[in-house]
Every structure is written in structure tokens, then in C-alpha cells.
C-alpha positions in Angstrom: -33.9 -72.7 26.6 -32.0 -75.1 24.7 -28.2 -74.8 23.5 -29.2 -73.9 20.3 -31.6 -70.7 21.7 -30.0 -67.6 22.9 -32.0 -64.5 24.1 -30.1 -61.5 23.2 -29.8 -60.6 26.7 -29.1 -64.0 28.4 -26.6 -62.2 30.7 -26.8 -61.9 34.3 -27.2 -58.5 34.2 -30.5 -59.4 31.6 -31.8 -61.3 34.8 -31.1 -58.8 37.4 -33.1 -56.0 35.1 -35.8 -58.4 34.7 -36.3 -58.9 38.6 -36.5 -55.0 39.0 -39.1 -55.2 36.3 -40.9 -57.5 37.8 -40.5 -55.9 41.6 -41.8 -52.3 39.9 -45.1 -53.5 38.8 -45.8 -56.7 40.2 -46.6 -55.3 44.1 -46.1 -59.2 45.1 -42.5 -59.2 44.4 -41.7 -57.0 46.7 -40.9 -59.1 49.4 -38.0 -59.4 52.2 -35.7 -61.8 51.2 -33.5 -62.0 54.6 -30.5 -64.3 55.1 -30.0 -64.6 58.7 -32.5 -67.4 60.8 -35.5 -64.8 59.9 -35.2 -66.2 56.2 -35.1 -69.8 57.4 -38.3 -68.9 59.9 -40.4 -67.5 57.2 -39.4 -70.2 54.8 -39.9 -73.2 57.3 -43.7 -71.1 58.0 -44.6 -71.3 54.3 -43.5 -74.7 54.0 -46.1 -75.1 57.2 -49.0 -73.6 55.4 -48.4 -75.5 52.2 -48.2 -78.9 54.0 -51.4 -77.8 55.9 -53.7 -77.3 52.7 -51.9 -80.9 51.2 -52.8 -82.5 54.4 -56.8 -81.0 54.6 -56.7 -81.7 50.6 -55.8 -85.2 51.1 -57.8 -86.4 54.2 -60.5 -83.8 54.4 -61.2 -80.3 55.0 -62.2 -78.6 58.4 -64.8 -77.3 59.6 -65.3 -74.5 57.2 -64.4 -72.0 59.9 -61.3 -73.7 61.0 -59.9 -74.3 57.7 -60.4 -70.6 56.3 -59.3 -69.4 59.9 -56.5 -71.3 59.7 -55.4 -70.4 55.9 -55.6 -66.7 57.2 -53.6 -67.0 60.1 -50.7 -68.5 58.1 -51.1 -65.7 55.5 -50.9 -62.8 58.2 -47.9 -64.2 59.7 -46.1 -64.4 56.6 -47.4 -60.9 55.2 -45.9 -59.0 57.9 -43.0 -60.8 58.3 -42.4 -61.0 53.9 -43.7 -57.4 52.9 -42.0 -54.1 54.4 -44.3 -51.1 55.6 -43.1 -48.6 53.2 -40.8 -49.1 50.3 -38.0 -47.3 52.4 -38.0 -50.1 55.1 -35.4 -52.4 54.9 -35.5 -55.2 52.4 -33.1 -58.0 54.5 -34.2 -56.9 58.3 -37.7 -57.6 60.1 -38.6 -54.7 62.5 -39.6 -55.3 66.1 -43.1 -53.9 65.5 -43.8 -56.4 62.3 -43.2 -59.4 64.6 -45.8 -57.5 66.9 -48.5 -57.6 63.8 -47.9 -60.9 62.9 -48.4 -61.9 66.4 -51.3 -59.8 66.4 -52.4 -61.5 62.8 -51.7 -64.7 64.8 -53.8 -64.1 67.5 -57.2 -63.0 65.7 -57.3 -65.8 63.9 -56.6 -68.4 65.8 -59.0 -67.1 68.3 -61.8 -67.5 65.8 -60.3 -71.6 65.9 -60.4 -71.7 69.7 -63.6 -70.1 70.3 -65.5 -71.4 67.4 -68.0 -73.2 69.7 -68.6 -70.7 72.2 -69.3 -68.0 69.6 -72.1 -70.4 68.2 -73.6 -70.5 71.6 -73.7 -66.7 71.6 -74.9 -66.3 68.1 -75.5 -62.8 67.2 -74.7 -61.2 70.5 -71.2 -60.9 70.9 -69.2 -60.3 73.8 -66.9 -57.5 74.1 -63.5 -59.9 73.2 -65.0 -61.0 70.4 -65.9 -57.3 69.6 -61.6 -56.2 70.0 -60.8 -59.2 68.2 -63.1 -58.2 65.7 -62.0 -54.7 64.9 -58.6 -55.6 65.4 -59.1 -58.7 62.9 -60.4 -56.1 60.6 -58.1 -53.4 60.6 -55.1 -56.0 60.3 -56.4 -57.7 57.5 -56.8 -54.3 55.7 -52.9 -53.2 56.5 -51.9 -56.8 55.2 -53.5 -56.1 51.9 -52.0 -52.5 51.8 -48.9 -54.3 52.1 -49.0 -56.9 49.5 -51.1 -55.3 46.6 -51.7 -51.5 47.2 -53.7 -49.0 49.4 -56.4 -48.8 47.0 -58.5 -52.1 47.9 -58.3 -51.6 51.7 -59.4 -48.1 50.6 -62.5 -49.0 48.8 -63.2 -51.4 52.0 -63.2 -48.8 54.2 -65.0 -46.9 52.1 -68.0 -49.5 52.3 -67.1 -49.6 55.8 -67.8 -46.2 56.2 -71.3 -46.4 54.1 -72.4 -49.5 56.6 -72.4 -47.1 59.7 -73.6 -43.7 57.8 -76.2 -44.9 55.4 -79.0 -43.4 56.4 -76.9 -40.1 54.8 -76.3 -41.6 51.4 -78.2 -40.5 48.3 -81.5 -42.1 48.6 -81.3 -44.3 45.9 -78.5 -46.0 47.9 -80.2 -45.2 51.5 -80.4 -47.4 53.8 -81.4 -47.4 58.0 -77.2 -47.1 59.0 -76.1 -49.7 61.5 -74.1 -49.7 64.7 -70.7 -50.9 65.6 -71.6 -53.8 67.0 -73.6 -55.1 64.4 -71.2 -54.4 61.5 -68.1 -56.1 63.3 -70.3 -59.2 64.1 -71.3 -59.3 60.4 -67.7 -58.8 58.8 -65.7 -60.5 61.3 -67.5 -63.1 63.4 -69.0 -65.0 60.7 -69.0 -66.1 57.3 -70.8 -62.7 55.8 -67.9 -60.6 55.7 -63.7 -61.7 55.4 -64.3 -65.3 56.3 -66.6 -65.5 53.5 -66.7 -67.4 50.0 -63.7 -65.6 48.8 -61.4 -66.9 51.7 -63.4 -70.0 51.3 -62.1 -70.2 47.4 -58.8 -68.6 48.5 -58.2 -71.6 51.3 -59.2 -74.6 49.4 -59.2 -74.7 45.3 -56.8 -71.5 44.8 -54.1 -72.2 47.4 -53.6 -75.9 45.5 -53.6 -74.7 42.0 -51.1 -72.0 43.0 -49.0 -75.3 44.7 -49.6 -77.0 41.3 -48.3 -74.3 39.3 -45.2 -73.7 41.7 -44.3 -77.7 41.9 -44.5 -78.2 38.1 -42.1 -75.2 37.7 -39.4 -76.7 39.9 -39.5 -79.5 37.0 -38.3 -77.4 34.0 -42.3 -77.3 32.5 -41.8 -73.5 32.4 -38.5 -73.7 29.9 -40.0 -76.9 27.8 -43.2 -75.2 27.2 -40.9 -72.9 25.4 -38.6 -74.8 23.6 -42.2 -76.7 22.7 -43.3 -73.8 21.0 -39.8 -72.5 19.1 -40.1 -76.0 17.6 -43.9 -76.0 16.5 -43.7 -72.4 15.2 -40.7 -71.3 15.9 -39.4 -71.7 11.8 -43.1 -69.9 10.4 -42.8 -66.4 9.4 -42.8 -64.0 12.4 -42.1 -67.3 14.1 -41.2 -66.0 17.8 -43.9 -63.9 18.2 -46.5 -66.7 17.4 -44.0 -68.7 20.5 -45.1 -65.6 22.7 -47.9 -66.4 22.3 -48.8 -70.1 22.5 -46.4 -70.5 25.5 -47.3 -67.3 27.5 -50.6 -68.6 27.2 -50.2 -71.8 28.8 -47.5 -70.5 31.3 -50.2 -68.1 32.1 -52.8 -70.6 33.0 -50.7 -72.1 35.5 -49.0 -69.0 37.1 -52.5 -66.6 37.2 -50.4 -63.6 37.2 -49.9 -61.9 34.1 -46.8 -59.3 35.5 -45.4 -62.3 36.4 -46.0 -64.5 33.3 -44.7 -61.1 31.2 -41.2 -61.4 33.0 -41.0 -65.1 33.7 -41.5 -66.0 29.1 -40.8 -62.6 28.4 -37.0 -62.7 29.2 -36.9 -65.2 26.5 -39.5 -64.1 23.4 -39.1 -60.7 23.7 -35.3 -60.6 22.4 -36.2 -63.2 20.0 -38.9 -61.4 18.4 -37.1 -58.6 18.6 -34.0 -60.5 16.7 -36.5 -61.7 13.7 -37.1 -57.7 13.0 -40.2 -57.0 15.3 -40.1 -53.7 16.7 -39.4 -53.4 20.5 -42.7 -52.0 21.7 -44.6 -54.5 19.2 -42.7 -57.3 21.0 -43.3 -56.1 24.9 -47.0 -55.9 23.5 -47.5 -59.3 22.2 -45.9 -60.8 25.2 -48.0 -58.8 27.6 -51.1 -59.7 26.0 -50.2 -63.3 25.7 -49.6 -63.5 29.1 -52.6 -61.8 29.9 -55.0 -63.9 28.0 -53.5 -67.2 30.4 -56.4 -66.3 33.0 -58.9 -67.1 30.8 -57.4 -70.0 29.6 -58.8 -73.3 31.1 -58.1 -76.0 32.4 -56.5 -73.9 35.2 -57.4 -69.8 34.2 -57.0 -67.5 37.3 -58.1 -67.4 40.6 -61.6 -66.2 39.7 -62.9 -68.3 37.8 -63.2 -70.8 40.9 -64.7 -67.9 43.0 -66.8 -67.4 39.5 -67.6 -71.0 40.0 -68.6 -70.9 43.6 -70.7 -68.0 43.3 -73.2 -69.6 40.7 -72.9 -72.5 42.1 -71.4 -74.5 39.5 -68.9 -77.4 38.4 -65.9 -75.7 37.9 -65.6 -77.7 34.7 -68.4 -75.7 33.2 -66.5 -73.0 34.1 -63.5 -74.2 32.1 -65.8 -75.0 29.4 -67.5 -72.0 29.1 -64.0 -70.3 29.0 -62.9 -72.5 25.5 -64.8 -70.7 23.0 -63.8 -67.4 24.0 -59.7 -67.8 24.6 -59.5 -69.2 22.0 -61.2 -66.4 19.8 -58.8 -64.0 21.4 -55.8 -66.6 21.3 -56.1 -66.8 17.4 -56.5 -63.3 16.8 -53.6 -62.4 18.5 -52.0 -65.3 16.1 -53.7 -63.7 13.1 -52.1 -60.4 13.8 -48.4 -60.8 14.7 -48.7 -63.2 11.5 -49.8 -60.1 9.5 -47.5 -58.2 10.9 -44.6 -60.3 10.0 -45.9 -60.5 6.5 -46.2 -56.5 6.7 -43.0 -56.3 7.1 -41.3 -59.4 5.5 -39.9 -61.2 8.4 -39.4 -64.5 8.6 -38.8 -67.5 11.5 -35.9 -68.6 12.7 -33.7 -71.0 10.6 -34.3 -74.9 11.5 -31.1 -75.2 12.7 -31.4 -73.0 15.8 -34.5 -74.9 16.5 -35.0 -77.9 19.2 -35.8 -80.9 17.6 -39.9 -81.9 18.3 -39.6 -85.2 18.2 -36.3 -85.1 21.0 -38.5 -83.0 23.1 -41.0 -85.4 23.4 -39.0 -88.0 23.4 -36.8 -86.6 26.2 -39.0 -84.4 28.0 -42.8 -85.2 27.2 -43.1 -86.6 30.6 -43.3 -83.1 31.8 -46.7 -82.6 29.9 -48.5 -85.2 32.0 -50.0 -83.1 35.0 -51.5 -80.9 32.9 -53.4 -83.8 31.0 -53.8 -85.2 34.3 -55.2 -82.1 35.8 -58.0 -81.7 32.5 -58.2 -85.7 33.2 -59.5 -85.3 36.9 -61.8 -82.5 36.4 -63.5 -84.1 33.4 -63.5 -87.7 35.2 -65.8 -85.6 37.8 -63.1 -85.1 40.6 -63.6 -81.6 42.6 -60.6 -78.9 41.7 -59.7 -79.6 44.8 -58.4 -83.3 44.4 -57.7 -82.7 40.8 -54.7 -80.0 42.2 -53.8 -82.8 45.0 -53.5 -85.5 42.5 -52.1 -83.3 39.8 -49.2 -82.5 42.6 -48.3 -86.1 43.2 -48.5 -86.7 39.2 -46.0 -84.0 38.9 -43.7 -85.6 41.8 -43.9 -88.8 40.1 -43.5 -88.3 36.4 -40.1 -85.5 37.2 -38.3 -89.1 38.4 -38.3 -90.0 34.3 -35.5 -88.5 33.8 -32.4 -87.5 35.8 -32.8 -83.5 35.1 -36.1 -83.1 35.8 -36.2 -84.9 39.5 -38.0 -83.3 42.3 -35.0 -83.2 44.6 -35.6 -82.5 48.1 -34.6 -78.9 47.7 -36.6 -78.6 44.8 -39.5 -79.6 46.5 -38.7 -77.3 49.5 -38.9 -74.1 47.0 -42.0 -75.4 45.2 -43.5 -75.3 49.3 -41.8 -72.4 49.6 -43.3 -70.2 47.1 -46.8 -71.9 46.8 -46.9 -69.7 49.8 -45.8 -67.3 49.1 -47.5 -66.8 45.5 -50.5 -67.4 47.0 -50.6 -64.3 49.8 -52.1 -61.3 47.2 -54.8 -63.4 46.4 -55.8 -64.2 49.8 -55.6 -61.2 51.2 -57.6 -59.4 48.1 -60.5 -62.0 49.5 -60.0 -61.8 52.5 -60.9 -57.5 51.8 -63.1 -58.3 49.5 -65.6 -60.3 51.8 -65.9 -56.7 53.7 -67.3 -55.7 50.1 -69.3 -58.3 49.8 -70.2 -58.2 53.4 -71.5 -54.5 52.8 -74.1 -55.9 49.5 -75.4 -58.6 52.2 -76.0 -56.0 54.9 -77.4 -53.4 53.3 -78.7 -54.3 50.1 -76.2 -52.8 48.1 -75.9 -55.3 45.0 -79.4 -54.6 43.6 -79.6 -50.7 44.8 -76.5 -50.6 41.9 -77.9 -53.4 39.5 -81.3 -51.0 39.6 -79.1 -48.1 39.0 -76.9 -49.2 36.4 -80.1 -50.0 34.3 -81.8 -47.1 35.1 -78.8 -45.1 34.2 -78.6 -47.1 30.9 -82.1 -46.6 30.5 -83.2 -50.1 30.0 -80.5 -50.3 27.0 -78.6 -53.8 26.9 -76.0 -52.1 24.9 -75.0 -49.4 27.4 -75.4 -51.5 30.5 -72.8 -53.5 28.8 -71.1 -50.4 28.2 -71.3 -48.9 31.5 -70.0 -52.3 33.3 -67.3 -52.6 31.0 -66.0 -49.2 31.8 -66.1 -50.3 36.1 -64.7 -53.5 35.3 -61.4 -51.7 33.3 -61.5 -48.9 36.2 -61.5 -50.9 39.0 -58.8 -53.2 37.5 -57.0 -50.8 37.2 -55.9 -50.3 41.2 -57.3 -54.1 41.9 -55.6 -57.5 41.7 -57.9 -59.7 38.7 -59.8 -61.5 41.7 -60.6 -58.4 43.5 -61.7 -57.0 40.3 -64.1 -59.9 39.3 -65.3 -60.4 42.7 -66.2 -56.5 43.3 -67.9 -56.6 39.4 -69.8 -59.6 40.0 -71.3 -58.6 43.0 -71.8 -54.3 41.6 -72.7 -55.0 38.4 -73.4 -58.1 37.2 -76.7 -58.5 38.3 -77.7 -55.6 36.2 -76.7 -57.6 33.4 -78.5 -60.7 34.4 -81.2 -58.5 34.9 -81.9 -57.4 31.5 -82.2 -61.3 30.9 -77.9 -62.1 30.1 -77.4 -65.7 31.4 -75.7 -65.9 34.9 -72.6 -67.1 32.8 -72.0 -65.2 30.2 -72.9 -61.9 32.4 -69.8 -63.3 35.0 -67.7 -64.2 31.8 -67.9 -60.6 30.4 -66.7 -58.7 34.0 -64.0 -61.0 34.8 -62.6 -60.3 31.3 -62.9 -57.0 31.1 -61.5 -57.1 34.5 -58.1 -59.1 32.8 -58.2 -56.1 30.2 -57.0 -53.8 32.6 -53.8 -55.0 32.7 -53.3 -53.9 29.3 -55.1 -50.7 29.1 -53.3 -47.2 29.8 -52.8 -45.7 31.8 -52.3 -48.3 34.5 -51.6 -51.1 31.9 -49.1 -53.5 34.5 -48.1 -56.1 31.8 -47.8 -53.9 28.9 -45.2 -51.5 31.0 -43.4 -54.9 32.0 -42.9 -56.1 28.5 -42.0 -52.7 27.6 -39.8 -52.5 30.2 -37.9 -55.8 29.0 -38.0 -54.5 25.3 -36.6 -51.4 25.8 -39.8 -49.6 24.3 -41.8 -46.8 25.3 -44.4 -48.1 27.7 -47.3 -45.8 26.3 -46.8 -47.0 23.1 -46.5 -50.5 24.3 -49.8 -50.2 26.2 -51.7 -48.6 23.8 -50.9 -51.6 20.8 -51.0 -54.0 23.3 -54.9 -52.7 23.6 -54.9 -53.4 19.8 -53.8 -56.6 19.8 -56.7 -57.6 22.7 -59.1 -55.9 20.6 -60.7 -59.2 20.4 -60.4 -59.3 24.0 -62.6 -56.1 24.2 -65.4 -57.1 21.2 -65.7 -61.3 22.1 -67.4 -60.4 25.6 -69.9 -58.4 23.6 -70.4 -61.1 21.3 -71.2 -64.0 23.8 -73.6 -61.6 25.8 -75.6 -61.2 22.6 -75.0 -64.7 21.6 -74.9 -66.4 24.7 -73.9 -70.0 22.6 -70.3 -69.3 22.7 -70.2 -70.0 26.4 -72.4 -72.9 25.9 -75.6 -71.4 27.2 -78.5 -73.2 25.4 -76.2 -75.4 23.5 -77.4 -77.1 20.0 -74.9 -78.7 18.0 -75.0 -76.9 14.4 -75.8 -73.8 15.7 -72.8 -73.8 17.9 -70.8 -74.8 15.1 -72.5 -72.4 12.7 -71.6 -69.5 15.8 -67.9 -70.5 16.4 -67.4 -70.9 12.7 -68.6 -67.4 12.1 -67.0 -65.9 14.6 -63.4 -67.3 13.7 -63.6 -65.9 10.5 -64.6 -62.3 11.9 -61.4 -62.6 13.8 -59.7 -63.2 10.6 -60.9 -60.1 9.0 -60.3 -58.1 12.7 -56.7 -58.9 12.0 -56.8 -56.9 8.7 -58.6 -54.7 10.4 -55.8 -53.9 12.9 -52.7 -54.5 11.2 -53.8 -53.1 8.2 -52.5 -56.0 5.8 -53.4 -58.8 3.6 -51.4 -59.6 1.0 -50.7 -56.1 0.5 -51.3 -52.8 2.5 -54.9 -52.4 3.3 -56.5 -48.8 2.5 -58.2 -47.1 5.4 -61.7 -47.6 3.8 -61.1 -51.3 3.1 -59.7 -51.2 7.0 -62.6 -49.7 8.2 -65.2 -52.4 5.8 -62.9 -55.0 7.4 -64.0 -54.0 11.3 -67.7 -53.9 10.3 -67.5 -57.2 8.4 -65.4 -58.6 11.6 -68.5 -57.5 14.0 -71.2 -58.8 11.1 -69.5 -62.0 11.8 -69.1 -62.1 15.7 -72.9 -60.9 15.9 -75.2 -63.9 15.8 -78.1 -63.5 11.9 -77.6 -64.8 8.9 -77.9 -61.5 7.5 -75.1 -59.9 9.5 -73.0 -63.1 8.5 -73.8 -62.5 4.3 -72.8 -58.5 4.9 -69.2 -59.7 6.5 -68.5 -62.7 3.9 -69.4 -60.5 1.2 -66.8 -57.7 3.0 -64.3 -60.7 3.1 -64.7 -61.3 -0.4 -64.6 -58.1 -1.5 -61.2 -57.7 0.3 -59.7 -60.7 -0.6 -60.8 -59.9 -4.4 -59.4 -56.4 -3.9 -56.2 -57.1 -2.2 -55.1 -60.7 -4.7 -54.9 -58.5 -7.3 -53.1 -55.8 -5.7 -50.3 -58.4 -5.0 -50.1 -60.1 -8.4 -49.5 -56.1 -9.5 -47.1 -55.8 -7.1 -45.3 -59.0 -7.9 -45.4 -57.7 -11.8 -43.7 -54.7 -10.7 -40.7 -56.3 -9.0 -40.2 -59.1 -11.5 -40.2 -56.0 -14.4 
């Protein structure tokens, strides 16, 4: 922050509680951090694997074997020597029997580089060392993700595991013939079915460089500019530090993909403030969290699935990104629209001028720092891959920190950026890595449509409780899955139900992965909410639960854009995408009310209640559901002007 800027708790101490924070319930934080020639080791490996993926991005990828076998072998190695096996192992010693696994991790998956051709000669019938290497290359990629995320995810792979070998015993709507051993290894190890499948694909390609983009620009300052960015755009407007949450969470959060992390990286610093401007603590850990939240569906960069989202319909990643516009930004101004009604609620105001940056010195000083970022929507309009937009994003980022003095890439800087592009990268590979076993399972046995069929037949052929019923997986399985995991596992269970009942491919991927996102804020296993509350001092179920009121747009635009499949830019025509938007911006307005319960003066809970029905009359695409909410609008706004002017009359007298 700048001089002018304080957090309340800008102590070391503040710092120190943050980290815990973070380490409770962001699983990967918890890492070794030794300080003997182990830490040097591990550090000098994840400089390796980051080099590696510049080099192949660069020159060239491999052969798509090689390159994902390759990306896995680095992130075994640096799983079991980073993450301990319980939480009572030692935090700053490597056991003997975790340099045996990674040697083991090492081993599996280089063999699949050194073998390559041989296995293609023996196509389908594998010998019995491919069989060991197999099950072993299974099981270790299953305790590596136990490690680095949790044990539910290698659970649910075994699970599906378990139904490939005994399906001939499973209800009969899910039966299936059962296969052996052999065949199930081959088909989740030995190809590109099962973990060495798209997600790894994604994982070793697109996803490791964005990660390396995100950690690089960091090393530069971007994280602490974006911030003082904000305090000096909106920093001095009423309820001023909560509407900094949320613009700079939400770009943060687009470059770091992990909303525990985003929550605790911004956090430190908005949370106090809003809290100094007279926002209440749990309010404050809630706006942060779902600020930070919302930065995976924020383009250019959003999270790791939306380029697995990308390579699974078979798409531009830029239509991806544009897709995503429409609908973060429906849930980025209705956040806006609430903290400001809340800060007129309850008469707060922004921070005084003077203990703001100045905007024109920040971009004069540091607007340098901005560049990647337009460089990175630059490449990926101008038609480049994601691939080389990261790469050349990277070396834009190198270049431009050289502008000025403190902002230069210094060798050491550089070495960290290396260093925990890595390492930030290691949940979501292994979380693809598992999840190709899931994936693996729909190939083999069918599994994706037995569920789409049931999900509809459940729902009865009803559009509105298939959406309902894949809403409710997507927030349960986030809720003991990583967001990729999540949107992978959704897209391939339920998904094509929606698509099904005639959804487009896009919009029916766009409404799992963000109801997959929701899960972080939804009790009881709401991660970023507990976070922010955990900064703020508040109770975390209170946090969670109006951190889930703030996201109701989060919750009611997927809806929206299923019915009215425009928003994502399905079927586009001009005016009625503008007639759609418009609409819908103005229902966000009135959702606001509808959740704050304020505008202009204190809202009544039957004006509340007309306000949510005239929000949803103008998210849902007719021009008679549009009439019913401007007439609610102007009802209210009738209603509640001249409940202010009498208010007003009353003070003055």
C-alpha cells in the first residue's frame, strides 16, 4: 500500500495470522518449507519444471505423451517432497520414505517417456511392467492428491474405480458388463483415456503458464498497485473500501485462480479498511470473499477451468473469455450495488482524499505494470493460442518491470516467480491428473449419459429442475473438490443432461462451473468466506451465510443465461443483446434492494419481496416479464423518494 494507507493490522503479527488463515483452509499452503539443502533441492526442481514448460512453450510442445508425462513427473516429485503425510509430520524435515515416493512418482512417469514407442507397438495388450507401473502410477497419483488438496477426490476415484471392476452389480440403470484388471489399468494409465488425459493435457500446457504469468507479474508489485488503483478510483465514494474489495479482488482473482488465496493475499488490506469506514466485521470478510471468488470467472485469465471448458467443446479459448463478460459482470455490479446500499444504510462514507494515492501519480509512476494484462487480452484477441499469449505475456512482464527502479525483475525475483509457478501450480495438476480416472470411468463404461438420462428422468423432462438438480451436485461436490475438479466432474455428470433438454454446449458448461465457484461461499464448507472471516474477526457462519447473499446474483445469472442463452453470446443479434444485458443490469439494481433492504430509505418486507420478483422479471428474457419489473422499479422508487423527502422534513423540523 502506499504511505498514506494503513491497514489496521499492518503488524507483523497481522501477517503471521493471515498465513495460518490461509494454511487452515487453503490445503495448498500447507507445504514444507525446509532450510537445510532439502529447501534448495526442491526449489532448484521447481525452478526445473517452470523452465521446462517456458522452453516447450517457446519452441514447441512434445509429443503429447512426453509433455504431459513429463509435467507429471515434476509434479510427483515435488508433491512428496513439499506436502507432509499427515498434518503431525514435520513441517522443516523430509522423511526417508517420501524421498522413496517421489522416486517412485519419478519412475512411473518417466517410464511412460522411455517406453512410449514400445507401448504403441503393443497397443492394447500390455505386458506385465507396464501392468506394475500402471497400478503403481495409479495409486501414487491418488496419495499425491490426498496430499495436496484432501482425501475426498482420490476417494470419489476410487470409488469409480471400484464401479469399473463391479458393474455388472450396480443398479441397472447404471449396469454395465464389469471389466477386469488388466483392461481398466491399460485404460487409466497406459493411455490418454484415463490420468494422462485432457485435464493433464490443460494442466501441462495452458494452466501451468498462466499460473507462471500470475506468479511473475506478482514479483513486480501488480498485486499492491491494483490496490492502491482501486483506493484512488473509489476509494473517496461512500462505502468506498468495500467497493476497492471488490474491483481489485476481482482482478487479483483472475490472475491468481484461487479464491482462499485471493481472500488472504487483498484481504489483509480491505478488510481493516472497510472495517475502519464502519462496516461490520462479518459484512467485510463477506464482501472480500465473494470478490475474490467472482475472479475465476473473470476473463481474460478466469480459473483453470475455463481452459479445460475450452478444450472440452472444442473452442477458442477467446469465446470462452467472451462468453464469461456478460455474466461477471452482472455479478461484479451487483456486489457493487449492494455494499453501496449498505454504506448508505448505514451512513458511511469513503475515505478522505487526503489518505488517498494520487491517480494520476499512479499511472504516471507505475502504469507500466498494467501492460501484461493488456498484452495478455491483446494476444488472445490478435488470434494467438493461450499458450503463447502466457509465454509472451511473461516476457512483457520481464520487460516493462525494467521502467522503473522498484519494480525490476531482479534475479531473485525471478527465481521466486519460478519458484512458486511451481509450486502454485501442483493442486491443479494433481486434481486432473485424478480426475482423468473420472473421466476415464464415463469413457469406459458409459457412465456420462447413464447420469444425463437419469438426471432428466429424475426431473421428469422439467428444464427447471434439471437445472435445479445440477445446481445442487455442482455446490456438493464443490464443496470437498478444488473448482477444476468440480467443473470437470459436472461437465462430464451432468452437463449433458442439460444439453440434452436443448441448453447450448456453452451456456450448460457456464452454469456448472459457476455453481461449482459458489461453493466456496456456501456453508457449511464455504473456504473463502471462513478466510475473510477469519481476517475480520467475525463469526464464520455469519460470514458465509451473507457472503451467499451478496453472490445471490451469482446463484440467479446462471439461470438467467440458460433460459436466455444471449448473455453468453449464443445466437448473438445486436439489439437483442443489448435489449438482454440492459434488462438484466437493471434487475441487478433492484436485487440490491432486494437484499440490503434499502433505497433511499429502509425498504418494507413487501416492497423487498416486489423487488426480488421485479429483479427476476428483468433477468428473464419477454417483454412482458420486463413491463412487470420496470413497473415494480417504479413503484419503488415512487414509494421510497417520498419516504426520504419525509424523512428529510423530519430532521430539518
Amino acid at each position: 500500500m502506499t504511505d498514506q494507507i494503513k491497514p489496521e493490522t499492518g503488524s507483523a503479527a497481522a501477517a503471521i495470522d493471515v498465513e495460518e488463515i490461509k494454511r487452515q483452509y487453503d490445503s495448498e499452503s500447507r507445504f514444507r518449507a525446509p532450510r537445510d539443502w532439502t529447501g534448495v533441492l526442491i526449489n532448484v526442481i521447481a525452478v526445473a519444471m517452470s523452465l521446462f514448460h517456458l522452453y516447450t512453450s517457446a519452441f514447441g510442445l512434445l509429443l503429447e505423451m512426453w509433455q504431459r508425462s513429463i509435467h507429471l513427473f515434476f509434479v510427483l516429485v515435488l508433491v512428496f517432497l513439499l506436502y507432509p503425510m499427515t498434518s503431525k509430520s514435520s513441517k522443516s524435515r523430509i522423511p526417508w520414505y517420501d524421498y522413496i515416493l517421489a522416486a517412485i512418482g519419478a519412475c512411473v512417469t518417466l517410464y511412460m517417456v522411455f517406453q512410449f514407442y514400445a507401448m504403441l507397438t503393443r497397443s492394447g495388450m500390455p505386458n506385465a511392467s507396464d501392468l506394475v507401473v500402471g497400478c503403481v502410477g495409479i495409486l501414487i497419483v491418488l496419495e499425491a492428491t490426498r496430499r495436496v488438496s484432501n482425501p475426498v477426490l482420490p476417494a470419489i476415484a476410487i470409488f469409480f474405480l471400484f464401479y469399473c471392476y463391479f458393474g455388472q452389480y450396480a443398479p441397472s440403470l447404471f449396469q454395465h458388463r464389469g471389466y477386469n484388471f488388466y483392461r481398466i489399468i491399460n485404460h487409466m494409465y497406459l493411455g490418454t483415456e484415463g490420468i494422462f488425459g485432457t485435464p493433464l493435457a490443460v494442466s501441462a500446457t495452458f494452466v501451468f503458464m498462466f499460473v507462471l504469468f500470475g506468479t511473475i507479474v506478482e514479483q513486480t508489485g501488480l498485486g499492491k498497485y491494483i490496490i492502491d488503483l482501486s483506493m484512488a478510483l473509489a476509494g473517496w465514494s461512500a462505502g468506498g473500501p468495500a467497493k476497492v474489495a471488490v474491483v481489485s479482488s476481482g482482478i487479483m482473482g483472475t490472475i491468481s485462480g484461487s479464491s482462499v488465496a485471493n481472500v488472504c493475499t487483498t484481504g489483509m488490506f480491505t478488510i481493516p479498511l472497510m472495517k475502519s469506514v464502519g462496516y461490520q466485521s462479518h459484512f467485510a470478510g463477506a464482501v472480500e470473499a465473494v470478490a475474490s471468488t467472482g475472479g475465476q470467472i473473470m476473463p481474460p485469465v478466469m480459473g483453470a477451468a475455463a481452459f479445460i471448458m475450452a478444450q472440452t467443446m472444442g473452442v477458442a479459448y477467446l469465446h470462452v473469455a467472451l462468453a464469461a463478460v456478460v455474466p461477471a459482470l452482472l455479478y461484479y455490479i451487483a456486489v457493487i450495488v449492494q455494499v453501496h446500499f449498505e454504506a448508505t444504510r448505514l451512513g458511511l462514507k469513503g475515505l478522505p482524499r487526503d489518505r488517498l494515492p494520487s491517480l494520476k501519480k499512479l499511472l504516471f509512476e507505475r502504469g507500466h505494470l498494467l501492460l501484461p494484462l493488456a498484452g495478455i487480452v491483446y494476444f488472445l484477441v490478435a488470434g494467438y493460442t493461450p499458450l503463447k499469449a502466457a509465454y509472451y505475456g511473461i516476457l512483457l512482464t520481464i520487460v516493462t518491470s525494467y521502467a522503473r527502479r522498484d519494480t525490476w525483475l531482479t534475479p531473485r525475483k525471478l527465481w521466486e516467480g519460478l519458484v512458486n509457478g511451481a509450486r502454485s501450480s501442483l493442486g491443479v495438476a494433481c486434481a486432473c491428473a485424478t480426475v482423468g480416472i473420472i473421466i476415464g470411468t464415463a469413457t469406459l463404461t458409459g457412465l456420462g449419459l447413464k447420469l444425463a438420462h437419469a438426471i432428466v428422468t429424475l426431473a421428469g423432462g422439467s428444464l427447471l429442475l434439471t437445472l435445479a438438480f445440477t445446481m445442487v451436485a455442482s455446490i456438493f461436490l464443490g464443496m470437498g473438490l478444488p473448482t477444476t475438479a468440480n467443473f470437470i466432474v459436472t461437465s462430464t455428470m451432468a452437463a449433458p443432461a442439460l444439453i440434452q433438454l436443448g441448453i447450448p454446449p456453452m451456456a450448460s458448461y457456464m452454469f456448472v462451473l459457476y455453481f461449482g465457484i459458489a461453493a466456496d461461499l456456501t456453508p457449511p464448507v464455504a473456504l473463502a468466506a471462513y478466510a475473510g472471516a477469519g481476517i475480520a474477526r467475525a463469526d464464520p457462519v455469519k460470514t458465509g451465510i451473507t457472503a451467499s447473499k451478496l453472490a445471490l446474483a451469482g446463484f440467479l445469472v446462471p439461470y438467467i443465461y440458460a433460459y436466455n442463452p444471449i448473455l453468453v453470446l449464443v445466437g448473438f443479434e445486436p439489439l437483442e443483446f443489448a435489449q438482454a444485458v440492459g434488462t438484466a443490469l437493471i434487475g441487478v439494481f433492484l436485487l440490491g434492494m432486494a437484499t440490503i433492504g434499502y433505497f433511499k430509505a429502509p425498504l418494507t418486507w413487501p416492497l423487498r419481496v416486489a423487488a426480488l420478483a421485479g429483479a427476476l422479471g428483468l433477468m428473464v428474457p419477454g417483454w412482458k416479464s420486463d413491463l412487470a419489473g420496470f413497473a415494480v422499479l417504479a413503484c419503488i422508487w415512487f414509494t421510497q423518494t417520498i419516504k426520504e423527502k419525509k424523512t428529510d422534513r423530519e430532521k430539518e423540523h
